[in-house]
N, C-alpha and C positions, 0 to 999 in steps of 0.2 A: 363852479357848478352851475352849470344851463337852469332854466325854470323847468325843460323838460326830467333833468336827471333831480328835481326837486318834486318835480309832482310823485316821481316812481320811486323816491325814499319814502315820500309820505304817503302815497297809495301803499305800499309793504307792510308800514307799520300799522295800516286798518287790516291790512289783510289777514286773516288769523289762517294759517298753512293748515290746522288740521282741519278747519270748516270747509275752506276751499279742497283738499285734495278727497275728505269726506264725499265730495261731491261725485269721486271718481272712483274710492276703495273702501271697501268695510274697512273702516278701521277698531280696532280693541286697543283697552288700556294696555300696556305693558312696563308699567312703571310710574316715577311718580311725576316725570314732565315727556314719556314716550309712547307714542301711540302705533301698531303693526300693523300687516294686511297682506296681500295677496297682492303684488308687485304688477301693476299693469303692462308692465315694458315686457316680460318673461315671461313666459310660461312657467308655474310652479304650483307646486301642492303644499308645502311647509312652507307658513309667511317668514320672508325676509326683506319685508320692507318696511322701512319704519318714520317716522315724521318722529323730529324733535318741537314740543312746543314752545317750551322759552326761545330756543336758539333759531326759531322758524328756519329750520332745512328739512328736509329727505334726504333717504341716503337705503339703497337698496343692495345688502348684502351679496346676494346671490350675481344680476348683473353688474352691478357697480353704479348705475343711474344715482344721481345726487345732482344738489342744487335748492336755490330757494323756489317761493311760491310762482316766480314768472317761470322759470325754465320749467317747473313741473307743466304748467299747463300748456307753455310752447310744445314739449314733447309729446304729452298725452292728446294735443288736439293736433296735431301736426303742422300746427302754424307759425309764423313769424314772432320775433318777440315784439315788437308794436301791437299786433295784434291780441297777442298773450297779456298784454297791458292794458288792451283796451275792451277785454272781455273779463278782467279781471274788477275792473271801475265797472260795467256794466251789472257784475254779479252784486258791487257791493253800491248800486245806484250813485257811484261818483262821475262827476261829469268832465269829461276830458279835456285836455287843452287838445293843441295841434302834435299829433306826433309827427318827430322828426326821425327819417328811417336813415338806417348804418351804409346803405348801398342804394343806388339804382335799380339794380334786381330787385331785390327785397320791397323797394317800392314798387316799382312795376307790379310785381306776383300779389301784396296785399293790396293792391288799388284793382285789381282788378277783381279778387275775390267782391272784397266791395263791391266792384260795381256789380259783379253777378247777385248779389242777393239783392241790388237793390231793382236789379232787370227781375229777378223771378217776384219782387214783392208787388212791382208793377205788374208782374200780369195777374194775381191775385186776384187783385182791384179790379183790372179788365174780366176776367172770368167770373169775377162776383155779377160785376154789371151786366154782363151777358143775362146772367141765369136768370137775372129781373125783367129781361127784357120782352118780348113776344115769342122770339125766337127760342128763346128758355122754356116754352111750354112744358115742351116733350121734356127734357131733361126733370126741370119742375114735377112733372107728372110720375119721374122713373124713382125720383125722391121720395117721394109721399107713397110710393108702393112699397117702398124697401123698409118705408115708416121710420123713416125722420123727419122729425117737425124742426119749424125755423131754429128754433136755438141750437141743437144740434149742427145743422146746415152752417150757420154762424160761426159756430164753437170749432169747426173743424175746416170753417173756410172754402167751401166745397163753392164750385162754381160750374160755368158751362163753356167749353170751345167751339166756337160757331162753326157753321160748314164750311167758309170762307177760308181758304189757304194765305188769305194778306191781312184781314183787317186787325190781328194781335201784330202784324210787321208793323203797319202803318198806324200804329195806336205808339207803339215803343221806336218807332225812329223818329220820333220827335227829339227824344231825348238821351239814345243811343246807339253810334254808330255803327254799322253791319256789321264791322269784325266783331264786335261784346257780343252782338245777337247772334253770330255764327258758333260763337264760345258758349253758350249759354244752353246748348243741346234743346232749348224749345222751338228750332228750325231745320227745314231741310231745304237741301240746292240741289243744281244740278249744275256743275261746272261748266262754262260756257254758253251758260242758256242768257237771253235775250227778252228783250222785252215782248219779243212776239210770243211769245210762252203765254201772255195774256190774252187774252181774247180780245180780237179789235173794241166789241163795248164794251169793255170792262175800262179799257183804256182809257174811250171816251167817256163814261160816268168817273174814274176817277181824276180824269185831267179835269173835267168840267167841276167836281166837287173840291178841286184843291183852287181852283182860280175865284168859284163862289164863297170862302168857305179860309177867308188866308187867319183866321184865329186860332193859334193855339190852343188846344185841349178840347177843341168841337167833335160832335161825334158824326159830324158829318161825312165825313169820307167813309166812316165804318156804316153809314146807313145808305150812302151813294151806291158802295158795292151790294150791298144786300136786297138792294130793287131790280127786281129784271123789266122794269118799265123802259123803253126806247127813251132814245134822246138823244139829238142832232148832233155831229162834231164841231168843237168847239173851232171858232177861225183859227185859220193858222197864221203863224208868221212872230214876230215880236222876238225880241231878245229872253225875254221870261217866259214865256212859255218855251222857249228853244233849253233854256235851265231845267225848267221841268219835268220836259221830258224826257234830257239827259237822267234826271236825279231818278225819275222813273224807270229807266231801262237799267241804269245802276242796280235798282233795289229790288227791282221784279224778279232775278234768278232765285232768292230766297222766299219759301214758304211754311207756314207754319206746320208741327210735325201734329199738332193735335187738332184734329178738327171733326166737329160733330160728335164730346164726346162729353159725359161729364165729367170734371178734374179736382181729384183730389189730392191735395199740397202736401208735399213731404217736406217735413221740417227735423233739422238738428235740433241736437238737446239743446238749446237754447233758443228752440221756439222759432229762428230764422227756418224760413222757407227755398228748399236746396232744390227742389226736384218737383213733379209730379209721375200720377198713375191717371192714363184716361182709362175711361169704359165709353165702349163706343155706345150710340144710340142707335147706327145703322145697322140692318138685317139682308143686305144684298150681300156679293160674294168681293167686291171692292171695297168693303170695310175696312178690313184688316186684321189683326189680332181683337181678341175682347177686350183685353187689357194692355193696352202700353205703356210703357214707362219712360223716365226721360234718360238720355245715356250719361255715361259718367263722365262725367264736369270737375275744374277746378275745385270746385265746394260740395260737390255728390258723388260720392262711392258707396255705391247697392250693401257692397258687404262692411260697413262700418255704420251701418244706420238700421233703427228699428224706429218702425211707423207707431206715432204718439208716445215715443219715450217722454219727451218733453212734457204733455200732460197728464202721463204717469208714474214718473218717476218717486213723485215725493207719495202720491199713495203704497208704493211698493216698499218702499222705505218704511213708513207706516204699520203696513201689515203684515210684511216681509215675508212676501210671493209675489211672484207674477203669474199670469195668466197669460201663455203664448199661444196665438189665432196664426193661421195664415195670410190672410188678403184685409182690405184693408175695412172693406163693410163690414164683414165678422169685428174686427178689431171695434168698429163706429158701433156697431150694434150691442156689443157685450159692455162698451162703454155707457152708451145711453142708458143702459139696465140699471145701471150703477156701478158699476164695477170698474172701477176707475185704475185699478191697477194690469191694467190689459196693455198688450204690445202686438205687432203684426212683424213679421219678418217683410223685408223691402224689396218686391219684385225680383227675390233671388232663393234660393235654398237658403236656409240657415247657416249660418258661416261660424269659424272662431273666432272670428274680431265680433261678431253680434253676442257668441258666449259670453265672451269676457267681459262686454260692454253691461249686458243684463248682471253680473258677477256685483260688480259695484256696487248695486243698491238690494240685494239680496241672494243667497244662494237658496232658497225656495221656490219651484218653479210648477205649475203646472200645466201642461201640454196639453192644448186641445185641436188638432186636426184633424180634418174630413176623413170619416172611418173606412172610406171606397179605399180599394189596393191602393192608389198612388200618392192618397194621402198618410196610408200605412204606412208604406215603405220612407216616407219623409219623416214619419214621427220617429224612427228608426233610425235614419240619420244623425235627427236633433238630439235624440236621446243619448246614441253615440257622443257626440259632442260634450254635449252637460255633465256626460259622467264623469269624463276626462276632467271635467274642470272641479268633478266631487259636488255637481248639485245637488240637492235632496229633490227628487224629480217623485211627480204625480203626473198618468196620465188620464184625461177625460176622454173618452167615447160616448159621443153621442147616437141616438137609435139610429139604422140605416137610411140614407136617404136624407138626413139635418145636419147642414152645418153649424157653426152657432149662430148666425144670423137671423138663420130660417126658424130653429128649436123656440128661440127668444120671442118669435113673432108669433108663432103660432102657438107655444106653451107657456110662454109668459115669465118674467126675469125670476119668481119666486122656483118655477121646477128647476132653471138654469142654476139659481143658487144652489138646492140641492143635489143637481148633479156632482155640480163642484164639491161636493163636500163627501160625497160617495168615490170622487175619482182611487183608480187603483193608483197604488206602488207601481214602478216601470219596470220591475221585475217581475212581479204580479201580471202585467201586461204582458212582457214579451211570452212567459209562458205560457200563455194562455192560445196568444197567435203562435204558437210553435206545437201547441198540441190541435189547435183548430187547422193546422195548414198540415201537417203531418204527422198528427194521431199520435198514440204514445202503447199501444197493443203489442207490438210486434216487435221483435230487434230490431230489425231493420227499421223502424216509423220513429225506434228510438235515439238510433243513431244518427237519424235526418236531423232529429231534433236537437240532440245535443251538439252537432253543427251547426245549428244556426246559432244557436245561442253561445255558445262558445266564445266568438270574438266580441259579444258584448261583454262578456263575462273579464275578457281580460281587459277592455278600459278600466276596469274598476281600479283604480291605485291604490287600494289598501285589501293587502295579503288578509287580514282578520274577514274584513267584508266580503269578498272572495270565498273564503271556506264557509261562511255561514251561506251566502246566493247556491255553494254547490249543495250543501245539505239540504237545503230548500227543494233546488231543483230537481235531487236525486229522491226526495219521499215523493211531489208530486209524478212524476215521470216512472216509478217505479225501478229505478238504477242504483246497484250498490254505490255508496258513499265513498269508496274507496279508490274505486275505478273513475269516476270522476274526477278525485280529487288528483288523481295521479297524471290523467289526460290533461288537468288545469297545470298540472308542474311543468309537464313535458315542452305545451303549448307555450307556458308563461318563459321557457328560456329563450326563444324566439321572437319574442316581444323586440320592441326597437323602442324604446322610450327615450325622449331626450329632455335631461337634466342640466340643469344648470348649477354649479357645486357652488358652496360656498366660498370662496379662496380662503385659507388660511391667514390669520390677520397673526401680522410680528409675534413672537413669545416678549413682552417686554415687561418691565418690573412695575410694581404700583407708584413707584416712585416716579417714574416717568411719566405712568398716567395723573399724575397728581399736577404733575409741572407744565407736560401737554395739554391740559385743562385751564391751569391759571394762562399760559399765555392766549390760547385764545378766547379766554375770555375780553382780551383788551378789543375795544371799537376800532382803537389805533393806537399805533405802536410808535413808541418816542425813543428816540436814544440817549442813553445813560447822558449825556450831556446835559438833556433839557431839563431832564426831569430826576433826581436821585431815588434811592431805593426806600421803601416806608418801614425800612431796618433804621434810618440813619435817626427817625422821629420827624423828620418834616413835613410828611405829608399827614394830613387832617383827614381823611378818608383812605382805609386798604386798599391798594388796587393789589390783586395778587400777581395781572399781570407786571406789573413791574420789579415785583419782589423776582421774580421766575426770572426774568431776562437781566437784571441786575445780578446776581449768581452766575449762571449760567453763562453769559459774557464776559466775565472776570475771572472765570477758574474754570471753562469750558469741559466741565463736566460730563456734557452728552458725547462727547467724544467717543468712537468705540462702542456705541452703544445700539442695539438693534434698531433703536427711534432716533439715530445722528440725522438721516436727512431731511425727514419731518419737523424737528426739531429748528433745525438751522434754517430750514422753509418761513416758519412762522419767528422766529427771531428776526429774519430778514427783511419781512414783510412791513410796508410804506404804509404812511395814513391814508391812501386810498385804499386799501384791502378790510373790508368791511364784513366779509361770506369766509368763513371757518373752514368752509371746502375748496376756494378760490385761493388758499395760502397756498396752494404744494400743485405741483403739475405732475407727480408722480400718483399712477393708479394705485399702489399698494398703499402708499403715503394717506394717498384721498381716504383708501377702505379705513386703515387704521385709525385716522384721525374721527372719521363718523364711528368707529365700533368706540373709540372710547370716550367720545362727546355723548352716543346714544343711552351711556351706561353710567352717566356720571351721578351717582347717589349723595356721596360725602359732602356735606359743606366746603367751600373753599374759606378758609381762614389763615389766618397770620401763622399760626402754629401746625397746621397743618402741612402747608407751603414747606414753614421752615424743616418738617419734618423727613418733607420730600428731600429736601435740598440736602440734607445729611446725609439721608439714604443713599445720594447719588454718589456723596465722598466716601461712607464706606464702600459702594460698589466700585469707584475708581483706586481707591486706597488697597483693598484686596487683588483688585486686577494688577495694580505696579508691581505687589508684592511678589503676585506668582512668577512675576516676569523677572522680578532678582532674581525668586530662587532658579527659576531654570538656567538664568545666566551664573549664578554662581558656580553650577556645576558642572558650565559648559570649561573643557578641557582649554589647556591654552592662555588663560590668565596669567596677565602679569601680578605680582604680590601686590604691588599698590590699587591695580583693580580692582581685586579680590577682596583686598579693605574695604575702599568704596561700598562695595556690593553689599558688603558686611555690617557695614556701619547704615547704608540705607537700610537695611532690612532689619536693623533695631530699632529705627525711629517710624518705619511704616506701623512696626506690630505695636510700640508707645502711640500712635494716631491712633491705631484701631481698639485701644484700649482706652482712649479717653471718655470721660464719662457725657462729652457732649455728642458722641456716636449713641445713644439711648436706645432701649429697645423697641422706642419709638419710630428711629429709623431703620431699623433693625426688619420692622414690619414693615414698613414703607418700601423695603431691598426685597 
């Protein structure tokens, strides 16, 4: 065993699987070492996913997902397993060695993520320094209007991108080559542009500032460009400067995509910075958008990320709600108030990968979007969404004309609390915009009505919930109860819901569960050779693993049995097989083995073991039997067959009448 595959036994055994997958699923108790939840890989409304915590696995019912604490979070972050390793010592502040990766690819794909986070943390740093600088004024100035003060600023990282389309290029090619920066979505080119793209002085201030100026990490080339003072071309000729101005027409087709704008850092839940959102500062008509964002990147995807989960999280866990804003100043502002359990959706509509992400750390949400139509129509969306996932949703409206940002600034974090506390029900809401947009007077104003509302009506996943929202609906609206309810049936056969079933796990006997239990419990499995069975008196401590494979190898009892290939899976299994779910390459095998590992209540003991193993002989001893008597009565026999037959099938019913058959095994069958 490598020192690597020694760090990642003893990184696992710090790792506690329900702490870490906690971090990704409500989990509840459901037994006395099994914890459930709402399966991240599926879509589902009844938890079938379970964490065992002695035997540190998952194992999810419904899609069949299992494995230990590294493949959970390889899956659930969609990364490499080095990576799944090295995020997993990060959660629990262990310090890593060198990971060594299984392929080229795999290296290649996480050394580059790498380097993207560590290109976006450097520009960070460069946009911080910006904001401090002269040129920061304005930016500076747009801050202190929106009213955040430095720790804010600080807290969330905010910086400024100069007007300058090169000097965040020329700040980061020190120390990363163009291809990272063309990957890293904080650039734009223009395919076969040239260095005359620059402006003859721009050339010569920065030719003249890199020949003045050869120290690494000077900020002199970033202050070279940003002076429009004249200044003579530099002589020509020389081998090095013929260098430099190749490496110069090389790097000038790239420029920077944010400029002139202030930037605020989008970080993953783990606090790394994946992305930004600029807001311009310019007011001509070659601005651009207000707000841009940065495109999707190896390590950023808009719909799997929510702005300040990372420093919301564990409040929302806490007080288990969220508070969902759109943009990311609302998100800064309702934070600064104190409200620390706030999220922003990420320069995209609200997605289900953001549902299910917010799921995790509570199913309490309350919605607060700009109450203009087009933030309506998005709370509408969202709400959609949340219901599908069975969130207990709240939404807030604020007076017209206030987003939260502006509400908080002008009325101060105490009225913003109490909004929150007054927010409607989202049922509550939608009726209210269905009788405000189409009246509830007239047939006709009714029937608009009960069309809009209708298709939220059927997200709801539970039939109980449903008949109570129509009763609801039909006293405010003035509609028989009836008629609704019958339009809710008609609508609801037409529904397209997609479930994921639980697969049927084996019918097999407790006896089998008893014995499928004791074997893997072994770390590692020895053969009858090495080691004899703790029937014989020699062994000083129970292993039940070896009482179970001692039997069971000697009188191959699983034979014919619903759990023969499972069985013979973990019989078979070498001292390297370590993971209870790694013994069987059969899916049904896999489910089986986690339903009756997830359920394991009984003590394993000597007598209990032994009980099993009975149980399995009277199962096999009744099974021979039937198989005489059908042969006995099959035509054709010769007389001395027929003896045979005769004489086994009075020593099979003498076995099943021995008093070591007990009703002990009996129950065990």
């Amino acid at each position: 065993m490598t020192s690597s595959d020694n760090f990642k036994e003893t990184l696992k055994q710090q790792a506690d699987i329900v702490r870490i997958v906690g971090d990704y699923v409500k989990l509840k108790k459901a037994g006395a070492q099994n914890f459930s939840g709402l399966c991240p890989f599926h879509s589902e409304k009844t938890p079938s996913f379970s964490v065992h915590a002695t035997r540190q696995f998952f194992h999810c019912f419904g899609c069949g997902a299992s494995g230990d604490v590294f493949s959970f979070v390889q899956k659930v972050e969609n990364i490499s397993f080095p990576e799944a390793v090295r995020l997993i010592a990060q959660k629990l502040g262990v310090p890593m060695p060198k990971v060594a990766f299984s392929s080229p690819a795999e290296a290649k794909d996480a050394q580059l993520r790498m380097a993207l986070l560590d290109v976006h943390e450097r520009a960070v740093v460069f946009f911080q320094q910006c904001l401090r600088r002269p040129e920061g004024a304005r930016a500076r100035e747009y801050l202190k209007g929106r009213g955040l003060d430095d720790e804010m600023i600080a807290r969330f990282r905010i910086g400024y991108a100069p007007d300058s389309g090169f000097q965040l290029r020329d700040a980061l090619r020190r120390e990363f080559d163009e291809e990272l920066l063309r990957e890293s979505g904080l650039f734009s080119w223009k395919e076969g542009a040239q260095a005359s793209t620059l402006s003859r002085q721009q050339e010569q201030v920065l030719r003249s500032a890199q020949d003045d100026n050869a120290v690494d990490g000077s900020d002199a080339n970033e202050d070279a460009l940003m002076s429009n003072t004249d200044q003579p071309p530099p002589d020509a000729g020389g081998p090095k400067r013929e260098a430099r101005s190749s490496k110069l027409e090389a790097s000038s087709a790239i420029y920077s995509k944010f400029r002139n704008r202030v930037m605020f850092p989008i970080a993953n839940e783990q606090g790394k910075v994946i992305a930004f959102t600029g807001r311009t500062l310019a007011i001509d008509e070659k601005a651009g958008p207000k707000y841009l964002n940065s495109p999707e990147t190896k390590i950023y995807s808009k719909s799997r990320v929510l702005f300040n989960l990372d420093n919301a999280k564990e409040a929302i866990r806490k007080l288990d709600y969220t508070i969902l804003v759109e943009g990311q100043m609302d998100c800064i502002s309702v934070f600064a108030a104190g409200f620390h359990n706030v999220v922003a959706s990420s320069g995209t509509a609200f997605t289900e990968l953001q549902t299910k992400l917010l799921g995790r750390f509570s199913k309490n949400i309350i919605v607060n979007f700009d109450p203009d139509t087009a933030g309506a129509r998005a709370t509408e969306r969202t709400l959609g969404l949340l219901v599908e996932e069975e969130f207990n949703i709240r939404v807030l409206t604020l007076e017209a004309g206030f987003d939260p940002d502006l509400f908080i600034r002008r009325k101060g974090k105490d009225a913003y609390g109490a909004a929150l506390r007054k927010s409607q029900k989202y049922f509550d809401y939608l009726i209210d915009r269905a009788r405000a947009q189409f009246g509830a007077r007239s047939p006709e104003a009714k029937v608009k009505a009960v069309n809009h509302l209708l298709p939220h009506i059927q997200r709801v996943p539970s039939r109980i919930v449903r008949d109570e929202l129509a009763m609801e609906i039909s006293q405010k609206l003035g509609i028989d109860s009836t008629v609704l309810r019958q339009e809710l049936k008609h609508t609801a056969t037409n529904r397209s819901a997609s479930a994921v079933k639980e697969s049927s796990v084996a019918q097999i006997t407790g006896a089998e569960r008893v014995l499928i239990r004791a074997l893997a419990s072994a770390r590692q499995m020895q053969s009858s050779e090495e080691r004899t069975s703790a029937r014989d008196g020699t062994d000083e401590e129970f292993d039940p693993s070896r009482q179970a494979q001692y039997a069971l190898e000697s009188e191959r009892l699983h034979e014919g049995l619903a759990s023969e290939s499972l069985i013979a899976a973990l019989l078979s299994s070498g001292p390297e097989s370590s993971e209870p779910l790694e013994l069987t390459k059969s899916e049904e095998d896999r489910r089986l083995l986690a339903s009756i590992l997830m359920h394991e209540e009984e003590e394993l003991t000597p007598e209990t073991v032994e009980g099993a193993i009975r149980g399995l002989r009277r199962i096999s001893l009744r099974r021979r039997l039937e198989e005489v008597q059908r042969s006995v009565l099959r035509s054709g026999l010769s007389k001395e067959d027929q003896n045979a037959l005769l004489q086994e099938r009075v020593r099979l019913k003498r076995a099943l009448a021995d008093p070591g058959l007990d009703d002990t095994a009996g129950r065990a069958s």
